[in-house]
N, CA, C and O atoms as a MOPAC input file, in Angstrom:
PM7 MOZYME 1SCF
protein

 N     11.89600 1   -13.71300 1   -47.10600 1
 C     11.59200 1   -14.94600 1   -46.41000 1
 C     12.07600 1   -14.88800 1   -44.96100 1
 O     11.54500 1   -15.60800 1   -44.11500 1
 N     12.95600 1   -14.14900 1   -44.69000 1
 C     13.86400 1   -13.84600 1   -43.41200 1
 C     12.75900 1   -13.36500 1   -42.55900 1
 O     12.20800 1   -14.04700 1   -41.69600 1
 N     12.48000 1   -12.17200 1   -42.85300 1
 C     11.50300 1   -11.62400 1   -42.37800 1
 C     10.20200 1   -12.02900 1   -42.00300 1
 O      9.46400 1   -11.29500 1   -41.34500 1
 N      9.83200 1   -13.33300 1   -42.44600 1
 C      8.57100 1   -13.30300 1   -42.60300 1
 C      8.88300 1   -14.58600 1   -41.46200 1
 O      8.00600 1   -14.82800 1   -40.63200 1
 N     10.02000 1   -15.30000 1   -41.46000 1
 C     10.48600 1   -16.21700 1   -40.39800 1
 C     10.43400 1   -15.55700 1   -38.79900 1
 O     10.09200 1   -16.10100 1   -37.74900 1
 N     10.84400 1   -14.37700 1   -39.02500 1
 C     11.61200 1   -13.72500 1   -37.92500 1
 C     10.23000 1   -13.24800 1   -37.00300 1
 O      9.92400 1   -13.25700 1   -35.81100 1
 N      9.45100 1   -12.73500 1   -38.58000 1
 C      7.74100 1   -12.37000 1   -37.57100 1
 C      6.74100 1   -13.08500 1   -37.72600 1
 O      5.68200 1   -12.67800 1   -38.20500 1
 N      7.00300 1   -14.46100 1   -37.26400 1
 C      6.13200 1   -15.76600 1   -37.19000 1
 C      6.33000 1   -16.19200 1   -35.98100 1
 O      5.39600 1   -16.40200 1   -35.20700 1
 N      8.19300 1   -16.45700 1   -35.52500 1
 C      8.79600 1   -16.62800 1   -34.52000 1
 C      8.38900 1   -15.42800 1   -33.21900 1
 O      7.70200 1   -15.87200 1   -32.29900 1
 N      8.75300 1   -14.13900 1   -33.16400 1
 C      8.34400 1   -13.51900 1   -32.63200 1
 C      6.88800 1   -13.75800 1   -31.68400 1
 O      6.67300 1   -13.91100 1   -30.48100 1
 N      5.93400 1   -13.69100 1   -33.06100 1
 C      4.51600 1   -13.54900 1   -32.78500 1
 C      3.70200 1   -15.16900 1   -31.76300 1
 O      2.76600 1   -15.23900 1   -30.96600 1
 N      4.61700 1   -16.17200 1   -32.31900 1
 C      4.59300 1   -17.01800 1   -31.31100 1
 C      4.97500 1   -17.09500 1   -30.34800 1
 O      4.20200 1   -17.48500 1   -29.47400 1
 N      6.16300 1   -16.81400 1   -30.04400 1
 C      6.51500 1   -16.34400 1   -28.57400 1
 C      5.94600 1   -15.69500 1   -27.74000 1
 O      5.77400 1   -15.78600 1   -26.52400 1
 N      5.48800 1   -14.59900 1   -29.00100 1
 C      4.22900 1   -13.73300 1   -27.67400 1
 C      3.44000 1   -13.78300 1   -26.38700 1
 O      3.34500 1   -13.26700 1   -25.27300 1
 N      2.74000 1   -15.04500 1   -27.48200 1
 C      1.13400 1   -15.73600 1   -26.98800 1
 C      1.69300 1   -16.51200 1   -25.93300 1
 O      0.87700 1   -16.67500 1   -25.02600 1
 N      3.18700 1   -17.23700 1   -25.66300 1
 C      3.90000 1   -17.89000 1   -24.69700 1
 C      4.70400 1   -17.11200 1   -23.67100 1
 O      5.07400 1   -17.71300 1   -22.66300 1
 N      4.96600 1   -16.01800 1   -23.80900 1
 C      5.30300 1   -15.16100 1   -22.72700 1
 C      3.97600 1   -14.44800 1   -22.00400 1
 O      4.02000 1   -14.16400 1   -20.80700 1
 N      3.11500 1   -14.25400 1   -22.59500 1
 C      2.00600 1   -13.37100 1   -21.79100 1
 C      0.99800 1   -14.56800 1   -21.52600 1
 O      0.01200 1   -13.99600 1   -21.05900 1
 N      0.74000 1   -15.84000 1   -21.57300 1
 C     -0.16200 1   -16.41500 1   -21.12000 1
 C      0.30900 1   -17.58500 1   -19.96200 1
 O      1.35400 1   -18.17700 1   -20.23400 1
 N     -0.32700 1   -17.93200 1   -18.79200 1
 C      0.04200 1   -19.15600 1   -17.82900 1
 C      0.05700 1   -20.08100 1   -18.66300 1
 O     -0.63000 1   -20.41000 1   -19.63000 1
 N      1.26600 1   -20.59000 1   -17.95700 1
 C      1.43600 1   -22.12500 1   -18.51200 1
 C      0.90200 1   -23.15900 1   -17.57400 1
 O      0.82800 1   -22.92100 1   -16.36800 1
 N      0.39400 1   -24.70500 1   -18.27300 1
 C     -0.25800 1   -25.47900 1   -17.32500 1
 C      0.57300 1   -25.61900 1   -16.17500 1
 O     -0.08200 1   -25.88500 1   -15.16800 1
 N      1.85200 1   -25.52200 1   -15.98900 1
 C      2.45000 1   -25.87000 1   -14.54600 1
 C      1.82500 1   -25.12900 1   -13.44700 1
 O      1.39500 1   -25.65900 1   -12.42300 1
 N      1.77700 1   -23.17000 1   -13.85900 1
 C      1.25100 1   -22.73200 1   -13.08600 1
 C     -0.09400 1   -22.44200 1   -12.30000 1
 O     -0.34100 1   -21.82200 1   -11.26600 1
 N     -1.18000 1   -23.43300 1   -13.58800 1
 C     -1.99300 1   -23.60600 1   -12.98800 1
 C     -2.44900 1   -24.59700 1   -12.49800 1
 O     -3.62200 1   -24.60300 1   -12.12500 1
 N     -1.45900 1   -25.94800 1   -12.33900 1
 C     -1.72000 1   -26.83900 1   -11.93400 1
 C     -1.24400 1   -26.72700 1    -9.82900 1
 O     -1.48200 1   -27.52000 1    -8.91800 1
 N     -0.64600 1   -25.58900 1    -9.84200 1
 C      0.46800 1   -25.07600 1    -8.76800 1
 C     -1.25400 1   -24.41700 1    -8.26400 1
 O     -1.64100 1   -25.06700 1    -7.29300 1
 N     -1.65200 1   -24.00300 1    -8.42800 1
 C     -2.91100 1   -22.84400 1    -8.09000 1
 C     -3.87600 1   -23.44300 1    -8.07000 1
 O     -4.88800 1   -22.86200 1    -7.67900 1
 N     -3.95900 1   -24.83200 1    -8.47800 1
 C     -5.45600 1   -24.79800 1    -8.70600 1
 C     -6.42700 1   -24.90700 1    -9.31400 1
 O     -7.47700 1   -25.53100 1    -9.15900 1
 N     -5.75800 1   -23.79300 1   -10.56200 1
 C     -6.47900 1   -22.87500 1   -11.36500 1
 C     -6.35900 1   -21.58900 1   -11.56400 1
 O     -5.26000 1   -21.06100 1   -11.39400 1
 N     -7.57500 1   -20.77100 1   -11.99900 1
 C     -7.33100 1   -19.43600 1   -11.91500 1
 C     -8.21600 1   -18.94900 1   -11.33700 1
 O     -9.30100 1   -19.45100 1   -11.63400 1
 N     -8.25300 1   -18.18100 1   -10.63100 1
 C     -9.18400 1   -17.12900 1    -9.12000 1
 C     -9.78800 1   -18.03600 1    -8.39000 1
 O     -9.16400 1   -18.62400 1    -7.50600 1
 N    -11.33600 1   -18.34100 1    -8.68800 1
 C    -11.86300 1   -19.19500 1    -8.21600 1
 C    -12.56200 1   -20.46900 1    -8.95000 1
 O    -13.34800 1   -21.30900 1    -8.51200 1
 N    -11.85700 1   -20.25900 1   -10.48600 1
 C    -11.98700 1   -21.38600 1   -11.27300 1
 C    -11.36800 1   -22.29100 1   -11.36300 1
 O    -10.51700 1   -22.32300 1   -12.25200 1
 N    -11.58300 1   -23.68400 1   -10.25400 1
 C    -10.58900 1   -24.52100 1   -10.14500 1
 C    -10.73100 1   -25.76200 1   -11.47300 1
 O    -11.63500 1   -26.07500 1   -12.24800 1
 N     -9.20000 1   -26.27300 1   -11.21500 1
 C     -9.03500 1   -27.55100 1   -12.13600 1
 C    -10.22800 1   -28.46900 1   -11.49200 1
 O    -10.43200 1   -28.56100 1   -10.28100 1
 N    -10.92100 1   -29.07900 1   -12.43100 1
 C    -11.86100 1   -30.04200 1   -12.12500 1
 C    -13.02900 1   -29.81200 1   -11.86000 1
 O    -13.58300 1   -30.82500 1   -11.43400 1
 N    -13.92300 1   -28.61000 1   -11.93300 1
 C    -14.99200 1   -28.35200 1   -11.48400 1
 C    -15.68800 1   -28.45100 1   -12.65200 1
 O    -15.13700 1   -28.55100 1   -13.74900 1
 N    -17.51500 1   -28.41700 1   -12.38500 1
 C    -18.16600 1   -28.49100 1   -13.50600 1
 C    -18.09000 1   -27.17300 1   -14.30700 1
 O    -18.29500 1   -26.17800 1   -13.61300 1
 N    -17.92600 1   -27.02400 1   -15.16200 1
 C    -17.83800 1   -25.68500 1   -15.76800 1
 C    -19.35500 1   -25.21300 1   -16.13800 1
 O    -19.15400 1   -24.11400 1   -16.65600 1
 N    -20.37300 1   -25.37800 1   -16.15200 1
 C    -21.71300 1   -24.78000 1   -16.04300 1
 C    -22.44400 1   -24.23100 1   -14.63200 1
 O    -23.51600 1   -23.66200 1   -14.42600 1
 N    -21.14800 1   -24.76000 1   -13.59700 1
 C    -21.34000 1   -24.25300 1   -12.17800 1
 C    -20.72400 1   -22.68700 1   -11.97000 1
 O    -21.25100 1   -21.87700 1   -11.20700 1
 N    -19.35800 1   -22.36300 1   -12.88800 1
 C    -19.34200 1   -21.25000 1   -13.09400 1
 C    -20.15600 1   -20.01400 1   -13.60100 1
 O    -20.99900 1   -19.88800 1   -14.49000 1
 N    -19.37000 1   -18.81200 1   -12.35600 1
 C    -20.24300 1   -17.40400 1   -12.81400 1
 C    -20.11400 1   -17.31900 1   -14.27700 1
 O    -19.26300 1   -17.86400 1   -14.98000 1
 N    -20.96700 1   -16.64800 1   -14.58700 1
 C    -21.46700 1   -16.19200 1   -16.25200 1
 C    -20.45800 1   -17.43600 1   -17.12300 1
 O    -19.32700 1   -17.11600 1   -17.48800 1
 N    -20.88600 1   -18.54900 1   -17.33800 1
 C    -20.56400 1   -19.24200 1   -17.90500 1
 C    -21.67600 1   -19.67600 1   -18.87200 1
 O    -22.82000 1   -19.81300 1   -18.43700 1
 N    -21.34800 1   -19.93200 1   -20.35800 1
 C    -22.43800 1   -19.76600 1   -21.18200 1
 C    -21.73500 1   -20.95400 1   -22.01900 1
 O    -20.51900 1   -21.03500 1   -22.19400 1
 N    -22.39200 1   -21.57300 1   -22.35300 1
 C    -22.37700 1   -22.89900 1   -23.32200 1
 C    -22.10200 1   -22.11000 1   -24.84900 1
 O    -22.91200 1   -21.27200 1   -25.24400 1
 N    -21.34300 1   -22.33200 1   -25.35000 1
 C    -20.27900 1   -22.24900 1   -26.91200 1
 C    -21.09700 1   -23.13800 1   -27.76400 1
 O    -21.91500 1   -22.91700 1   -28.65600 1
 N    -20.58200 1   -24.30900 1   -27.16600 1
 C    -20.55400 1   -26.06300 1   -28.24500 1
 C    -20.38600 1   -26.66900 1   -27.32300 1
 O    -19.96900 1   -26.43800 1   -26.18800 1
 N    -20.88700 1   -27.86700 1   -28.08200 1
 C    -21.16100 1   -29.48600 1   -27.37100 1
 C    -20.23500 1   -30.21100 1   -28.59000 1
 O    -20.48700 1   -29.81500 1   -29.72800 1
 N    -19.24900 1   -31.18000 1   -28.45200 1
 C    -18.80300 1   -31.96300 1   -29.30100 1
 C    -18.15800 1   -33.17400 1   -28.51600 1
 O    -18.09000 1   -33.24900 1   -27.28900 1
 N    -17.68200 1   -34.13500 1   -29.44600 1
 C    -17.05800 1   -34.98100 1   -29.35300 1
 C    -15.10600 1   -34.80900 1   -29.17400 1
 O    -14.28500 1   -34.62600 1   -30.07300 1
 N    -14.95800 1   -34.90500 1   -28.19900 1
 C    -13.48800 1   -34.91900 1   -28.37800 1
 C    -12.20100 1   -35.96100 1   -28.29000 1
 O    -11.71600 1   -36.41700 1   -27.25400 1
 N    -11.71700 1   -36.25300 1   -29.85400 1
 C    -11.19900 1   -37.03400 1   -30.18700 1
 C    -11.71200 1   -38.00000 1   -31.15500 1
 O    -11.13200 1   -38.97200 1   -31.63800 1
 N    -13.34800 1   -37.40700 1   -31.43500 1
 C    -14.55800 1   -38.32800 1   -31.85100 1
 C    -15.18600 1   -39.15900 1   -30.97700 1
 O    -16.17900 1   -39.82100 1   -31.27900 1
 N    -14.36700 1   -39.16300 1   -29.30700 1
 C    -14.84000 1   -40.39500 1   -28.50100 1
 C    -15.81400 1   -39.61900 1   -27.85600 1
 O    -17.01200 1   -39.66700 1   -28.13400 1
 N    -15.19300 1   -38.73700 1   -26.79200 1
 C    -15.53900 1   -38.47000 1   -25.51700 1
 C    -16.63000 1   -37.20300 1   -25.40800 1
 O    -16.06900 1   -36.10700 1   -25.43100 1
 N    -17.50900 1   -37.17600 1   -25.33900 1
 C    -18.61300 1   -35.93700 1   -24.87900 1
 C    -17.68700 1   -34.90900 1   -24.39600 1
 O    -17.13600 1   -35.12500 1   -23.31700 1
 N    -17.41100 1   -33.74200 1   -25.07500 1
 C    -17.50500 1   -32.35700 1   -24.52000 1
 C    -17.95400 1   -31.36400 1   -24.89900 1
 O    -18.39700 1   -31.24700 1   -26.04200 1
 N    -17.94100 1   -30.05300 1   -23.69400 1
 C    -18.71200 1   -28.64300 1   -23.93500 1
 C    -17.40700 1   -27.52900 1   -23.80900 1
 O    -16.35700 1   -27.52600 1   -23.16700 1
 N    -17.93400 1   -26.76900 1   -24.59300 1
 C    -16.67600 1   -25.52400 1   -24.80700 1
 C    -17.66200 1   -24.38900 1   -23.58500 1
 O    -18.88500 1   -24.25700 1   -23.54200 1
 N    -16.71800 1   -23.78200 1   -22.80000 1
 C    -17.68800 1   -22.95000 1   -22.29400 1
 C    -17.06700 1   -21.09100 1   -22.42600 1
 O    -15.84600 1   -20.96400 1   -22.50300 1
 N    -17.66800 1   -20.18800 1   -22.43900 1
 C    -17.10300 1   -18.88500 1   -22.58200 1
 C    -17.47500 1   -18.37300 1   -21.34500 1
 O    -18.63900 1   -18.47200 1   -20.95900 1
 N    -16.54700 1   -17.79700 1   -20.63300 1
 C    -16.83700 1   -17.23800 1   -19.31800 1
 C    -16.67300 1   -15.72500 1   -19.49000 1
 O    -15.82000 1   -15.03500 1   -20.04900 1
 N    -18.12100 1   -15.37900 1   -18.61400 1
 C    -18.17000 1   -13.53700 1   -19.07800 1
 C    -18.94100 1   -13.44100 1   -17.73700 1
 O    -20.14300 1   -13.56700 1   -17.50300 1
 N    -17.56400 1   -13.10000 1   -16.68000 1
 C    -17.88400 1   -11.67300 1   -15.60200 1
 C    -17.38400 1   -10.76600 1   -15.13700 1
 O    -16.30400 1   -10.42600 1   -15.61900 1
 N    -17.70300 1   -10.32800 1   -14.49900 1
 C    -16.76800 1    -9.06200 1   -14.28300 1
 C    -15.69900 1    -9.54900 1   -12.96400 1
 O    -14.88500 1    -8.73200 1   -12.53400 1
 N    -15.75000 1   -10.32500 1   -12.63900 1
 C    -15.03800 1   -10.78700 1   -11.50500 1
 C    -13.43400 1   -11.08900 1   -12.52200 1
 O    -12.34000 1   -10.88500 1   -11.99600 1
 N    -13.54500 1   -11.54100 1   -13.86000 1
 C    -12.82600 1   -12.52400 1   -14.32200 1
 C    -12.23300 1   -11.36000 1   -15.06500 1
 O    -11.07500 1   -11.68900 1   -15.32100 1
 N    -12.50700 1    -9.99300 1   -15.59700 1
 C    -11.50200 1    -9.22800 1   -16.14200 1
 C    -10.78700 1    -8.67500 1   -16.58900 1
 O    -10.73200 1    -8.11000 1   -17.68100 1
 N     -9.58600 1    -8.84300 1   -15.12300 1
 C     -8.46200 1    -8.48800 1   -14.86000 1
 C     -7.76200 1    -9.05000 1   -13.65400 1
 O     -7.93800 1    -9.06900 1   -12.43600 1
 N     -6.70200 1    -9.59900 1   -14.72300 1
 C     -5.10900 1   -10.02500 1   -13.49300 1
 C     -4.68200 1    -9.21900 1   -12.55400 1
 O     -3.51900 1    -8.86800 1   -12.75300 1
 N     -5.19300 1    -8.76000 1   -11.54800 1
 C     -3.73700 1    -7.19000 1   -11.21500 1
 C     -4.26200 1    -6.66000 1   -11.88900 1
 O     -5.43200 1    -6.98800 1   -12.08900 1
 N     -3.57000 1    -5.33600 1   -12.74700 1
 C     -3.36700 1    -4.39400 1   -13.98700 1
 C     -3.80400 1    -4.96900 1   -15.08600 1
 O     -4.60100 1    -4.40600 1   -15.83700 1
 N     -3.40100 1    -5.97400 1   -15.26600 1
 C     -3.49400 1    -6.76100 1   -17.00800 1
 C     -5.23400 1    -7.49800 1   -16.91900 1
 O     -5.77000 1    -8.30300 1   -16.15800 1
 N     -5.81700 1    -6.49600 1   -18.47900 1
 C     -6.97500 1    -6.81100 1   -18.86900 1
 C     -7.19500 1    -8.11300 1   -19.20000 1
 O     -6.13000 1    -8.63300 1   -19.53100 1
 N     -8.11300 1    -8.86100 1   -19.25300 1
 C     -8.03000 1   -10.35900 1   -19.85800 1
 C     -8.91100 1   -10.33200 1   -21.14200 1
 O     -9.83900 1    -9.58800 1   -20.82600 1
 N     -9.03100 1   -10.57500 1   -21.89400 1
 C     -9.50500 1   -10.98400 1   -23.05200 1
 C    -10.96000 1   -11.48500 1   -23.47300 1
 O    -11.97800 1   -11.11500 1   -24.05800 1
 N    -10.30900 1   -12.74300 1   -22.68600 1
 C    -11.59300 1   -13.72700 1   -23.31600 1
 C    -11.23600 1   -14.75000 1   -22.30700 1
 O    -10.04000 1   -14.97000 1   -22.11700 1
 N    -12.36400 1   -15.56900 1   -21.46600 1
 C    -11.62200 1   -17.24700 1   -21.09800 1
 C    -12.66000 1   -18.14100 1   -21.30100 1
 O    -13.81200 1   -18.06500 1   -20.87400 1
 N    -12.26400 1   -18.80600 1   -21.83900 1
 C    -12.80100 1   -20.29600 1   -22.20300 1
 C    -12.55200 1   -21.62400 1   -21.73500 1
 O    -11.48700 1   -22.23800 1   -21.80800 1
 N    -13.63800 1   -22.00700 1   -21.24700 1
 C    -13.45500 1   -23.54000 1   -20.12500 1
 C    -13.67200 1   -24.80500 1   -21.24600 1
 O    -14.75300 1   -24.97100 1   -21.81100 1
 N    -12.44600 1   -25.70200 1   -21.49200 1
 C    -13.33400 1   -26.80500 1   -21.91900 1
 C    -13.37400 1   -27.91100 1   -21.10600 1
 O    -12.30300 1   -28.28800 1   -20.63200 1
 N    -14.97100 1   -28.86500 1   -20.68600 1
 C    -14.76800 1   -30.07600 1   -19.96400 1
 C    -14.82000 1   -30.78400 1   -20.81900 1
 O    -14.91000 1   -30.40200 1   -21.98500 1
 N    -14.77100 1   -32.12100 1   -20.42800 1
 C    -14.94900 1   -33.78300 1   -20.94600 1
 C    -15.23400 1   -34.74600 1   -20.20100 1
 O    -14.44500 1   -34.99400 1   -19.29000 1
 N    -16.31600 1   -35.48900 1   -20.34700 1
 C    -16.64100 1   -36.52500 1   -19.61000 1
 C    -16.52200 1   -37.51000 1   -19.76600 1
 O    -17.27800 1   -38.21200 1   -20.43800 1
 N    -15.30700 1   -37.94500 1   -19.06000 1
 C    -14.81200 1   -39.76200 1   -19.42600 1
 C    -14.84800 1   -40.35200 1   -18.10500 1
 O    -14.31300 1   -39.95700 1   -17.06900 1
 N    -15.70800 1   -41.55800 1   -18.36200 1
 C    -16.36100 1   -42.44100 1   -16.94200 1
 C    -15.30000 1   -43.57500 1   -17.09900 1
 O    -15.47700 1   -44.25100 1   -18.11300 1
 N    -14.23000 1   -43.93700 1   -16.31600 1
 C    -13.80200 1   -44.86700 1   -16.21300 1
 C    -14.25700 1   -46.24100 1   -15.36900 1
 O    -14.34100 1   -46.15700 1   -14.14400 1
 N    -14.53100 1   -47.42800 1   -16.00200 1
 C    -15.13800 1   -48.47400 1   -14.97900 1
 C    -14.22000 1   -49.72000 1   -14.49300 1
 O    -14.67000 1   -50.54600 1   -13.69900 1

């Protein structure tokens, strides 16, 4: 059981040491030239995922971004990135 604590803990930490946290991208912007707040279907190679409801209220789209601009950090390969918006009209 020790063990299985010890590499749960670990493996979460991981995903929190190697990924930005919102502070730093609230400090930036964003990331490269994907800023906080933009339409995300205005992005390069941005491709529509899903359309849902989020929260059950609010209209949103999941988006998967695939270019070559997007990568690599520096040295470090990137994965995968995924934009989600939401459209809430306040009156």
């Amino acid at each position: 059981m020790f063990r299985l604590t010890l590499f749960l803990t670990l493996f979460t930490l991981s995903f929190s040491i190697f990924s930005q946290d919102l502070a730093e991208l609230e400090k930036r912007n964003g990331f490269k030239d994907i800023k906080l707040g933009m339409a995300g279907d205005s992005l390069k190679g941005a491709k529509l995922k899903k359309e849902f409801k989020e929260k059950n209220e609010f209209p949103a789209k999941l988006f998967t971004i695939e270019h070559p601009d997007y990568t690599k950090i520096g040295e470090t390969r990137v994965n995968k990135i995924e934009i989600k918006t939401s459209s809430i009209h306040l009156s």
